[in-house]
N, C-alpha and C positions, 0 to 999 in steps of 0.2 A: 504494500500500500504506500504510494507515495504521499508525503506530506508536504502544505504549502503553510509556509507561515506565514502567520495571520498579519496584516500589516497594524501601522501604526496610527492608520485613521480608526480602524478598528476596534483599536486598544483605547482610543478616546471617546470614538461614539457610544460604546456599549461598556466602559466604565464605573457606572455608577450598576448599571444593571447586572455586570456580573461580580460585582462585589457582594449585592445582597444576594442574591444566588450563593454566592461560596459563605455566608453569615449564617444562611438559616440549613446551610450543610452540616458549616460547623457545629449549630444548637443541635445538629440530630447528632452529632456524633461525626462524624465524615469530615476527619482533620486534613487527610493527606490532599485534598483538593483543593489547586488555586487556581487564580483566578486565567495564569498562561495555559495551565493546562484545558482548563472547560472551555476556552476561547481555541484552542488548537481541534477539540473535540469539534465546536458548534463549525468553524469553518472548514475543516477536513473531512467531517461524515456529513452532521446533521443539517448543514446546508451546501453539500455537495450540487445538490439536482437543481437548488434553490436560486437563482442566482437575479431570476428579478426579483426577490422578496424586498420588501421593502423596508431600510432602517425600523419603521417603527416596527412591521413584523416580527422583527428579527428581536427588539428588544422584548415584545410580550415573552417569543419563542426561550430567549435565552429563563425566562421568569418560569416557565413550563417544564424548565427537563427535571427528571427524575434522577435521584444518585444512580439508582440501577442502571440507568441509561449509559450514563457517562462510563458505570464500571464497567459492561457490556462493552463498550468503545474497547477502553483499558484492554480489557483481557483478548482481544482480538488484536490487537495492537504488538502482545506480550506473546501471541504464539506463531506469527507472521513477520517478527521482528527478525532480520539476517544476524542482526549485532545481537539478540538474546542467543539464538543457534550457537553465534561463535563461543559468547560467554560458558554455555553450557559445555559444549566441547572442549576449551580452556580448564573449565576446574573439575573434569574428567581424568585430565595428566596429573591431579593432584590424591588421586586417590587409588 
Protein backbone atom coordinates (compact mmCIF):
# COMPACT_ATOMS: atom_id res chain seq x y z
CA UNK A 1 0.00 0.00 0.00
CA UNK A 2 1.43 3.01 -0.94
CA UNK A 3 1.37 6.19 1.26
CA UNK A 4 0.92 9.98 0.56
CA UNK A 5 1.52 12.24 3.17
CA UNK A 6 -0.81 14.32 4.11
CA UNK A 7 0.02 17.81 3.31
CA UNK A 8 0.29 20.85 5.35
CA UNK A 9 -2.97 22.64 4.27
CA UNK A 10 -4.39 19.65 5.60
CA UNK A 11 -2.80 19.74 9.00
CA UNK A 12 -4.36 23.27 9.37
CA UNK A 13 -7.70 22.92 7.92
CA UNK A 14 -8.68 19.91 9.95
CA UNK A 15 -6.72 20.92 13.10
CA UNK A 16 -8.87 21.73 15.44
CA UNK A 17 -11.05 18.69 14.20
CA UNK A 18 -8.63 16.16 14.68
CA UNK A 19 -7.56 17.19 18.00
CA UNK A 20 -10.92 16.57 19.46
CA UNK A 21 -11.07 13.30 17.78
CA UNK A 22 -7.73 12.06 19.23
CA UNK A 23 -9.37 13.88 23.04
CA UNK A 24 -12.23 11.85 23.21
CA UNK A 25 -9.81 8.79 22.09
CA UNK A 26 -7.83 9.57 24.72
CA UNK A 27 -11.08 9.61 27.43
CA UNK A 28 -11.82 6.12 26.05
CA UNK A 29 -8.64 4.87 26.74
CA UNK A 30 -6.93 4.81 23.19
CA UNK A 31 -3.58 6.73 24.04
CA UNK A 32 -1.40 5.46 21.29
CA UNK A 33 -3.20 7.70 18.68
CA UNK A 34 -2.38 11.01 17.40
CA UNK A 35 -3.24 13.25 15.67
CA UNK A 36 -0.25 12.42 12.28
CA UNK A 37 -1.31 9.26 12.46
CA UNK A 38 -5.44 9.54 12.06
CA UNK A 39 -4.74 12.28 9.46
CA UNK A 40 -2.40 9.76 7.54
CA UNK A 41 -5.38 7.17 8.10
CA UNK A 42 -8.30 9.76 6.96
CA UNK A 43 -6.11 10.65 3.62
CA UNK A 44 -4.53 7.26 2.62
CA UNK A 45 -7.69 4.90 3.11
CA UNK A 46 -10.75 6.67 4.28
CA UNK A 47 -10.64 9.33 1.77
CA UNK A 48 -8.95 7.47 -0.81
CA UNK A 49 -12.06 7.39 -3.40
CA UNK A 50 -13.15 10.76 -1.99
CA UNK A 51 -11.47 13.24 -3.53
CA UNK A 52 -14.38 15.85 -4.36
CA UNK A 53 -15.56 15.69 -0.75
CA UNK A 54 -15.68 18.75 0.52
CA UNK A 55 -13.44 20.46 3.54
CA UNK A 56 -16.47 20.65 5.44
CA UNK A 57 -17.29 16.89 4.75
CA UNK A 58 -14.22 15.83 5.57
CA UNK A 59 -14.28 17.67 8.93
CA UNK A 60 -17.99 16.08 10.01
CA UNK A 61 -16.07 12.73 8.57
CA UNK A 62 -12.88 13.04 10.45
CA UNK A 63 -15.74 13.77 13.93
CA UNK A 64 -17.29 10.14 12.80
CA UNK A 65 -14.54 7.51 12.77
CA UNK A 66 -14.56 4.93 15.15
CA UNK A 67 -11.16 3.74 17.15
CA UNK A 68 -11.84 0.24 15.54
CA UNK A 69 -11.71 1.94 12.24
CA UNK A 70 -8.47 3.60 12.51
CA UNK A 71 -7.02 0.19 14.32
CA UNK A 72 -8.55 -1.80 11.34
CA UNK A 73 -6.35 0.62 9.02
CA UNK A 74 -3.24 -0.11 11.67
CA UNK A 75 -3.26 -3.69 11.44
CA UNK A 76 -3.53 -3.85 7.69
CA UNK A 77 -0.83 -1.43 7.41
CA UNK A 78 1.29 -3.85 10.07
CA UNK A 79 0.82 -7.14 7.85
CA UNK A 80 1.46 -5.53 4.27
CA UNK A 81 4.27 -3.42 5.75
CA UNK A 82 7.92 -4.77 3.58
CA UNK A 83 9.93 -2.89 6.45
CA UNK A 84 7.69 -5.05 9.31
CA UNK A 85 8.61 -8.44 6.95
CA UNK A 86 12.21 -7.26 7.19
CA UNK A 87 12.10 -6.55 10.93
CA UNK A 88 10.75 -9.97 11.46
CA UNK A 89 13.34 -11.65 9.56
CA UNK A 90 16.15 -9.49 11.20
CA UNK A 91 15.26 -10.76 14.87
CA UNK A 92 14.97 -14.35 13.46
CA UNK A 93 19.02 -14.33 13.38
CA UNK A 94 18.77 -13.44 16.94
CA UNK A 95 17.26 -16.45 18.10
Amino acid sequence: MKEVAPSMLDRLLFKSELSTKIQKFRKMGYTGINEKDLLDYLVNYRWKNHNNWSNSKKKKDILAVQAYEFFDYQRILAQTSKEKIDEIKNLRDLF
